[in-house]
C-alpha positions as CSV (number, residue, x, y, z in Angstrom):
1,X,-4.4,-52.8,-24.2
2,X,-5.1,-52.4,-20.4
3,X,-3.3,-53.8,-17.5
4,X,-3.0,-57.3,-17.2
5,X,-4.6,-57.6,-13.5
6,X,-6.2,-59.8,-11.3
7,X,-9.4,-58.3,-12.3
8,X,-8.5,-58.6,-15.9
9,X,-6.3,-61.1,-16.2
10,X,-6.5,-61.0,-20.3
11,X,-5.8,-57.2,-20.0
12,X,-8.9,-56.4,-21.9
13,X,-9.8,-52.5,-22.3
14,X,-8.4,-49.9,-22.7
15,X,-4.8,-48.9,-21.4
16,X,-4.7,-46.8,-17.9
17,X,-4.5,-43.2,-18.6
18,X,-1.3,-42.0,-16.9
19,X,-2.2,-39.0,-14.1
20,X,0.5,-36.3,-13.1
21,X,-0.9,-35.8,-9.1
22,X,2.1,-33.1,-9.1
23,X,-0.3,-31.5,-11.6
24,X,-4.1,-32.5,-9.7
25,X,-3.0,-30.8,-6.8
26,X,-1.8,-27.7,-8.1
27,X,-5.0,-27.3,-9.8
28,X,-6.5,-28.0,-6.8
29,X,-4.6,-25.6,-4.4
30,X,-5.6,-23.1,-7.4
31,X,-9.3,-23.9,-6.3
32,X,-10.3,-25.9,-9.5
33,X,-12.9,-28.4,-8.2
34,X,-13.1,-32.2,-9.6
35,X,-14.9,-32.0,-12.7
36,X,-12.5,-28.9,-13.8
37,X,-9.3,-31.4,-13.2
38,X,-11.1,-34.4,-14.8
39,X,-11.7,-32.1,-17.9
40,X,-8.3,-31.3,-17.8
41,X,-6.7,-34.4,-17.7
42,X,-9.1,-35.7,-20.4
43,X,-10.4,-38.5,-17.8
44,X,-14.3,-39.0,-16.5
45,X,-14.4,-37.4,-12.8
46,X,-15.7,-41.2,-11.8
47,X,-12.3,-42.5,-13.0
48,X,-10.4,-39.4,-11.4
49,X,-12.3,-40.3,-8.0
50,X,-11.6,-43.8,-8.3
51,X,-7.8,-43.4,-8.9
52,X,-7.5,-40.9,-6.2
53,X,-8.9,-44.5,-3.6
54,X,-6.2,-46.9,-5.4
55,X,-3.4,-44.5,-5.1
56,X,-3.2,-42.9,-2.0
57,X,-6.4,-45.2,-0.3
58,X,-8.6,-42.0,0.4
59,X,-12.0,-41.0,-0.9
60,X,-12.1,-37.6,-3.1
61,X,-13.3,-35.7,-0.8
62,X,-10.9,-36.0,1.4
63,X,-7.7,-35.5,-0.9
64,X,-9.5,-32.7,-2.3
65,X,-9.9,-31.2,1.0
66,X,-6.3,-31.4,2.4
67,X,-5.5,-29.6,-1.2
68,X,-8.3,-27.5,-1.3
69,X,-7.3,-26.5,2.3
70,X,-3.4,-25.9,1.3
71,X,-4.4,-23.4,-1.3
72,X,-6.3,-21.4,0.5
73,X,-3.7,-21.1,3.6
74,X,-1.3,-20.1,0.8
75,X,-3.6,-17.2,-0.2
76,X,-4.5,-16.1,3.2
77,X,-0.5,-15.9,4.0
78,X,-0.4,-13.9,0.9
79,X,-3.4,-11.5,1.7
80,X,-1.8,-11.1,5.1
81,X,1.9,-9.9,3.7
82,X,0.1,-7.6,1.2
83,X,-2.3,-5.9,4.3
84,X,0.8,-5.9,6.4
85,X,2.9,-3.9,3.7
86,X,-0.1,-1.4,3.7
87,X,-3.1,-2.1,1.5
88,X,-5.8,-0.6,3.9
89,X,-8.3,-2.2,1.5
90,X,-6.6,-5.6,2.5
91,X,-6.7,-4.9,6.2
92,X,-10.4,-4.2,6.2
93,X,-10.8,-7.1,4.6
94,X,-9.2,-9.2,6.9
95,X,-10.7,-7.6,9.3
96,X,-14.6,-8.5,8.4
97,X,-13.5,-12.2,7.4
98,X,-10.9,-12.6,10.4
99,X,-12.0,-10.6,13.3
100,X,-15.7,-10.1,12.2
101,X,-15.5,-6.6,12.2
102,X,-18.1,-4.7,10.6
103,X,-18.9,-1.5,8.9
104,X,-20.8,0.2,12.2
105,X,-24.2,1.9,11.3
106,X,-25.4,4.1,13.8
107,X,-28.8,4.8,13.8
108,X,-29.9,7.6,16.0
109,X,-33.5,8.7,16.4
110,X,-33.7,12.4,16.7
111,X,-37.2,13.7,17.2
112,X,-38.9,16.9,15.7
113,X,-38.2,18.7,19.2
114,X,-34.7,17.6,19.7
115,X,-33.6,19.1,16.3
116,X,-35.3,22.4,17.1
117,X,-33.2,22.4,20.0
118,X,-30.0,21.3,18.0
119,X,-30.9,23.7,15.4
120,X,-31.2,26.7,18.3
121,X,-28.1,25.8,19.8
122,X,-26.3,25.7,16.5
123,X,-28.0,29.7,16.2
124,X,-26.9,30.7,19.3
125,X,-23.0,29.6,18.7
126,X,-23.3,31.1,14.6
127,X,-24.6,34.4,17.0
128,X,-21.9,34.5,19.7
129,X,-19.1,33.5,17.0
130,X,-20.6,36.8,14.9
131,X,-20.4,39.0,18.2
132,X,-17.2,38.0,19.3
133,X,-15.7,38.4,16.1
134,X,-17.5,42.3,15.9
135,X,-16.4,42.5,19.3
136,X,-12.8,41.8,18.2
137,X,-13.4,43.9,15.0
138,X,-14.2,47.2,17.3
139,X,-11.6,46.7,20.3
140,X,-11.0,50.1,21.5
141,X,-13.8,51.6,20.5
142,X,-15.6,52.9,24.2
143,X,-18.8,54.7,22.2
144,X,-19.8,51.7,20.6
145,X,-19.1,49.3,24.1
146,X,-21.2,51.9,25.8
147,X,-24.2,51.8,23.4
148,X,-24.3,47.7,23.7
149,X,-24.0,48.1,27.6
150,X,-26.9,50.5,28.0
151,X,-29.2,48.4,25.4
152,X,-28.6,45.0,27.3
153,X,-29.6,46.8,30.9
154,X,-32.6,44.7,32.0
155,X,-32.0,41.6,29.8
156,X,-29.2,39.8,32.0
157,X,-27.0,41.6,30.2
158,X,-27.4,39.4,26.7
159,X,-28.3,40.4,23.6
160,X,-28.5,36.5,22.2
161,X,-31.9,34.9,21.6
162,X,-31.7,32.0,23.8
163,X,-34.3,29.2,23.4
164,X,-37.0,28.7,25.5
165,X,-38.3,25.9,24.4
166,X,-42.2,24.9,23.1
């Protein structure tokens, strides 16, 4: 038998299904929404909304926010400890949602003639690295010094290809 009330002053119905709120808004901070805690309860998410306005004089919405709201603080204090105790997954993560940091993509636009002259370049350092280290290899050696003197007389004194460009 229901409540004998103004409303139902012969207490016709049936009786008032008793909710734990201790237990609605941990489900809540736990991000179940209002049909999951009406399920859970055993209760129609009508009569969940409508006791939520008789007991503390608020609509759903808002007690489910202020819950809703508590949970995820508690989680974002948790992800914070865990990033601060060294989970660089965790700190990039925080970073995109917090500081809306992103994964940088630079494009660059490199055209045919600037990678022939990359490419060149890159030649001429694999050919000066090569001489130096023959150079290194054959220290003290005065015939063969002599013989790469007299064959770079007249070429400004370089025997590396250096580009010239198209």
């Amino acid at each position: 038998m229901a409540e004998v009330s103004d409303k139902n002053p012969l207490g016709a119905g049936r009786p008032e299904i008793e909710i734990d709120w201790k237990r609605v808004e941990n489900m809540i901070i736990g991000g179940a929404n209002g049909s999951q805690v009406s399920a859970a309860l055993g209760v129609h998410s009508n009569t969940l909304y409508d006791r939520v306005k008789k007991q503390y004089g608020i609509n759903f919405s808002e007690f489910y926010d202020k819950f809703r709201e508590k949970g995820n603080q508690l989680l974002h204090n948790k992800q914070f400890d865990v990033a601060l105790k060294g989970n660089t997954t965790m700190l990039v993560w925080l970073g995109k949602q917090r500081l809306e940091q992103k994964d940088s993509k630079e494009e660059t636009n490199v055209t045919p003639q600037h990678a022939a002259i990359m490419n060149a370049l890159i030649e001429q350092i694999t050919i000066r690295q090569e001489l130096a280290a023959k150079k290194e290899k054959s220290n003290g050696n005065d015939t063969a010094d002599g013989a790469a003197k007299s064959s770079n007389e007249g070429s400004g004194g370089s025997d590396i290809p250096v580009y010239q460009g198209k």
